[in-house]
C-alpha positions in Angstrom: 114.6 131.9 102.2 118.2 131.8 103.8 120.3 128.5 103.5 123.9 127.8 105.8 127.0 126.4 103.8 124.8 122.8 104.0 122.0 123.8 101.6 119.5 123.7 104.8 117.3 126.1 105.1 117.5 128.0 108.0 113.9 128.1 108.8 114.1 123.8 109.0 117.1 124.3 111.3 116.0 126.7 113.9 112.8 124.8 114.1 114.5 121.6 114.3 111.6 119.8 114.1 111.2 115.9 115.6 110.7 112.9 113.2 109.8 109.7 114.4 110.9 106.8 111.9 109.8 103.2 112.6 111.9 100.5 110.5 114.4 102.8 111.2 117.4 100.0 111.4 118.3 99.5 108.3 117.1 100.2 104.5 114.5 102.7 103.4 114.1 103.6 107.0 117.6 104.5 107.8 118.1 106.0 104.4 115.1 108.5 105.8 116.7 109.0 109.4 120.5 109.9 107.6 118.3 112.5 105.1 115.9 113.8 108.3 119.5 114.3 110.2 121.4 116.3 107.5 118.8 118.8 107.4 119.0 119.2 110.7 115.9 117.4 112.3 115.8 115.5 115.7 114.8 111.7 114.6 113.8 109.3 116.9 114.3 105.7 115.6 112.1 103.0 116.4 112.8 99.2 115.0 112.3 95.7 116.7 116.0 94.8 116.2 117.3 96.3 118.9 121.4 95.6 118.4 120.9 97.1 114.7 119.0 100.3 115.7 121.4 100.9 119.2 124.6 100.3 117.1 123.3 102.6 114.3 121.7 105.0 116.9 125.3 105.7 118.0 126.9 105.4 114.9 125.0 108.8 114.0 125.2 110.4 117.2 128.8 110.6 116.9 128.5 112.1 113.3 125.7 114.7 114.4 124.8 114.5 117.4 123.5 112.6 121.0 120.8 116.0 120.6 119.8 114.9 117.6 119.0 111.3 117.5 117.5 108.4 119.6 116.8 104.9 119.0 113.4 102.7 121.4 113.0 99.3 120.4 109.3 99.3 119.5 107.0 96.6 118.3 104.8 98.7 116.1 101.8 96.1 116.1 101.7 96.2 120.1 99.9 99.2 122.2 101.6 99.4 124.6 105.0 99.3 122.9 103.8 102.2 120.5 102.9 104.1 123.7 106.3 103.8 125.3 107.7 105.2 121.8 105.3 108.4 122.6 106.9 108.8 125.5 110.6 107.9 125.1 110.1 110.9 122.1 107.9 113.4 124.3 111.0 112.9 127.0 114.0 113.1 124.8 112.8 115.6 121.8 109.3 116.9 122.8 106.1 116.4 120.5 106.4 115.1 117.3 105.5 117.1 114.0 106.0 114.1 112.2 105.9 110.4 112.0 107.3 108.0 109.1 105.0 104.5 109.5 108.1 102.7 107.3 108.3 99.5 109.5 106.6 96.4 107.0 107.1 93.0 106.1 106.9 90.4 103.7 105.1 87.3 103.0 104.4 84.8 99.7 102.0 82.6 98.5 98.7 82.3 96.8 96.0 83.1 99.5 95.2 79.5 100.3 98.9 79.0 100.9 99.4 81.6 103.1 99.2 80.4 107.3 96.6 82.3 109.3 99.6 83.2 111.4 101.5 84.8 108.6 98.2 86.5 107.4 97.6 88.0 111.2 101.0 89.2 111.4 101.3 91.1 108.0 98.1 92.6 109.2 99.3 93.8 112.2 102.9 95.0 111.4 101.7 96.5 107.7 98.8 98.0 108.7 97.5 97.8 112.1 100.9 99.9 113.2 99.8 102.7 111.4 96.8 102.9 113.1 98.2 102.6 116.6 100.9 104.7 115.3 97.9 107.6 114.5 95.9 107.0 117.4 98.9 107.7 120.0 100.8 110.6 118.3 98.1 112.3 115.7 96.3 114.2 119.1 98.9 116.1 119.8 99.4 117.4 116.0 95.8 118.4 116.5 96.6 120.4 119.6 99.1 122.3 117.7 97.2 122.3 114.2 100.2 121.1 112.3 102.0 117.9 111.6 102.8 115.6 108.9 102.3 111.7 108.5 104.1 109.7 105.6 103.1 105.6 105.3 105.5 103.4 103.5 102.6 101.7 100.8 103.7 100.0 97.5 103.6 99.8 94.5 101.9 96.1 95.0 99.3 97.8 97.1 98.4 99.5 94.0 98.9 96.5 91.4 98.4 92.7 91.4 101.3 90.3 91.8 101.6 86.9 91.4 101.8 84.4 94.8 101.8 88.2 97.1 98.3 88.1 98.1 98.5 88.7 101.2 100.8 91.5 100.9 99.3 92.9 98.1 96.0 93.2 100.7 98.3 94.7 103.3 99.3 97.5 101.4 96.2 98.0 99.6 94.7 99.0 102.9 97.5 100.9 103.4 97.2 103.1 99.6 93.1 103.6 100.5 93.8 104.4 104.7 95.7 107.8 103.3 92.8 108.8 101.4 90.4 108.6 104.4 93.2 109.9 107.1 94.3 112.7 104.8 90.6 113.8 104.9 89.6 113.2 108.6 92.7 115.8 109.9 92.9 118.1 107.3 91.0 120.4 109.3 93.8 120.3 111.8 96.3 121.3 109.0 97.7 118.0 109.2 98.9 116.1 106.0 99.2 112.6 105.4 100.6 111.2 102.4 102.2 107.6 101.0 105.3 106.9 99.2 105.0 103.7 96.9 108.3 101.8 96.3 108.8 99.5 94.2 111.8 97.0 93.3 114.4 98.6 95.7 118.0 97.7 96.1 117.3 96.7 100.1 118.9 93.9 101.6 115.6 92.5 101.9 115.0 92.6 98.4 119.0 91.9 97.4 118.1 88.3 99.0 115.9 87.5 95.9 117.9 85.0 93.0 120.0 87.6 91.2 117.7 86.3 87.8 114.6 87.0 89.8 116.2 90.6 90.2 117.8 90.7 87.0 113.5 89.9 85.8 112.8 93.2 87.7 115.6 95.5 86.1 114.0 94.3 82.8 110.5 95.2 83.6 111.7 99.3 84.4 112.1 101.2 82.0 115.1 102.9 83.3 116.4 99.3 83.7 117.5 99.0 87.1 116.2 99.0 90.8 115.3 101.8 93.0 118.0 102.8 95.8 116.7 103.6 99.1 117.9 107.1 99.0 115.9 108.3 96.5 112.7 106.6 98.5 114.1 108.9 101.3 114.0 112.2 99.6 110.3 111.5 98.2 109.8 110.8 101.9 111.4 113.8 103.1 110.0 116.0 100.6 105.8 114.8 101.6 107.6 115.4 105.5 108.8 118.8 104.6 107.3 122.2 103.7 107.7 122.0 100.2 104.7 119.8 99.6 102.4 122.0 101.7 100.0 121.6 99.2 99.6 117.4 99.2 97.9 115.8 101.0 95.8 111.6 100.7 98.5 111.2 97.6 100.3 107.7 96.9 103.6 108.5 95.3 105.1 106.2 93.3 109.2 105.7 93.3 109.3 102.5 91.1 112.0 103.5 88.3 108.5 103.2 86.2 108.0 99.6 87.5 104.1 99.2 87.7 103.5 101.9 84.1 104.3 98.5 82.0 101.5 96.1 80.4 103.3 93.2 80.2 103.0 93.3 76.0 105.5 92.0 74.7 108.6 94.4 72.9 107.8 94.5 69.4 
């Protein structure tokens, strides 16, 4: 395999496949749209905040280029928003080999405390835009037998947390979906996988108390947060050739967050 003076290989580069990204705006997702662009990919960005994801749109289109990136404002829990992403991406970069479902939010409470409002809407952003997500983009990866799918989960989709219950059910559908989407287009050589953060150093997360963070450093092993480049490259590497062989997987990125027991240090 060749490589330019970048590292890329050239194989990625001629190809110069198309990513689409949602929650591409800021954090994790625009730690995955800066990786997706340096190795040479055409990324189409989709967030609800629409000043954030135009003014970062442009920001990288002036470092790569106007080829190489796009930004729609998309409400991934809304039909008809999805399907105006499909064809903003099928107009500007043709069809897309792969789609990152990284748009989520973020509710707390014990289940009785959490509003039927705030229950519908984790629903819908968390998991119900990965399923309009698939249903508008997967056909055409079946058409061309090849594509790849990555989902945002969590490490609380795969634990308990305390006063999270509703997001802890959000993501839990989201770690179980891969399993039954990674086996229902398979056949079509398509692979879908999850990456399962934990703590991460997002501003979403820095707005915590600095002892409720400083509780979570404690708890890793490594004894600190992960950053939202090193979600990226796990998210990049279940995108990219190189994990040909995985498929229905939940990765974990957690610093070794969720391994603990809670025991007490002897």
């Amino acid at each position: 395999m060749m490589y330019n003076q970048e590292g890329i290989r050239l194989k990625e580069v001629l190809l110069l496949k198309t990513v689409v990204i949602t929650g591409a705006a800021s954090g994790m997702g625009l730690s995955a749209t800066k990786l997706f662009l340096a190795k040479g990919w055409k990324v189409m960005m989709a967030d609800f905040n629409q000043k954030a994801g135009e003014n970062v749109a442009n920001e990288l289109a002036d470092l790569y280029s106007k080829e190489q990136v796009a930004f729609h404002k998309t409400n991934v829990a809304d039909a008809l928003s999805v399907k105006e992403l499909k064809s903003a991406t099928e107009q500007r970069f043709g069809v897309a080999d792969t789609i990152v479902n990284n748009a989520g939010i973020f509710t707390k409470g014990a289940l009785h405390e959490v509003s039927e409002e705030n229950w519908d809407r984790i629903m819908a952003v968390d998991v119900k835009s990965i399923f309009l997500m698939t249903k508008y983009f997967v056909p055409d990866m079946i058409k061309q037998k090849a594509g790849t799918i990555v989902n945002t989960a969590s490490i609380s989709g795969l634990t308990g947390d305390y006063n999270m219950a509703a997001y802890n059910a959000a993501k839990g559908a989201v770690v179980n979906l891969v399993r039954a989407m990674a086996l229902d287009y398979g056949k079509y050589n398509i692979r879908v996988n999850n990456v399962a953060p934990g703590p991460t150093n997002t501003p979403m997360f820095q707005a915590n108390p600095q002892s409720v963070i400083k509780t979570f450093k404690q708890a890793s092993p490594l004894g600190r947060l992960a950053e939202p480049d090193e979600i990226a490259k796990t998210i990049y590497f279940l995108a990219s050739e190189d994990s040909n062989s995985i498929t229905g997987e939940n990765i974990p990125v957690s610093t070794g967050y969720e391994i603990y027991s809670g025991q007490p240090v002897q």
